[in-house]
C-alpha positions, 0 to 999 in steps of 0.5 A: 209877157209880164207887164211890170211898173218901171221895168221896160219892154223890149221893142217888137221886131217883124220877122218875114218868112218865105214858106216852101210853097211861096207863101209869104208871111210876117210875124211881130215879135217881143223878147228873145223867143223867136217861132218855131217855124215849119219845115222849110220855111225859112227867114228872109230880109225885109228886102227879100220880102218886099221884091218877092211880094211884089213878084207876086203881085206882079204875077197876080195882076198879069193873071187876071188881066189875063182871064178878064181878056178871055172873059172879054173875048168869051162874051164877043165870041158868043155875041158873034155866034148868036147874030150868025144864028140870027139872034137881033142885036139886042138880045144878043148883047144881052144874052151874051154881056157883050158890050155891055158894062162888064166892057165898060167897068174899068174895076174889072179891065184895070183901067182905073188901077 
């Protein structure tokens, strides 16, 4: 767009998007001209836009606690079958990080968020 002395600029507007596959998106524009958008994507409000988002988030959060727990319960079943075989404490802990800071790091278990 043109930047001309003393003719004023019209106000930048955000468009939210939903995409078929559920992706989420938001795009500034300026002027008339809206985007040409993809086939079956589709414009939503913002409020559409902030629960869906916040839908997905949700589903992130649950699905990586999730795997962390499996994780979790990975390293403790490994740390028992290695003291059944008659592994020393110690180094089954090691060999098998149970226990250990990945047990401890509220980053990865969320008890810090």
């Amino acid at each position: 767009m043109l930047d001309i002395p003393g003719l004023p600029l019209p106000e930048p507007a955000t468009r939210y998007i939903r995409f078929p596959d559920g992706v989420l998106g938001r795009i500034t524009v300026v002027g008339d001209l809206e985007p040409e958008l993809p086939d079956g994507a589709k414009y939503v409000t913002q409020e559409v836009y902030e629960e869906l988002r916040a839908e997905l988030r949700e589903q992130h959060d649950t699905r990586v606690a999730e795997m962390l727990a499996a994780e979790k319960d990975s390293r403790r079943q490994q740390y028992e079958d290695l003291r059944t075989a008659g592994i020393p404490e110690a180094t089954a802990r090691a060999l098998s990080g149970h226990g250990g800071p990945l047990d401890d790091d509220s980053a990865l278990t969320g008890a810090g968020s």
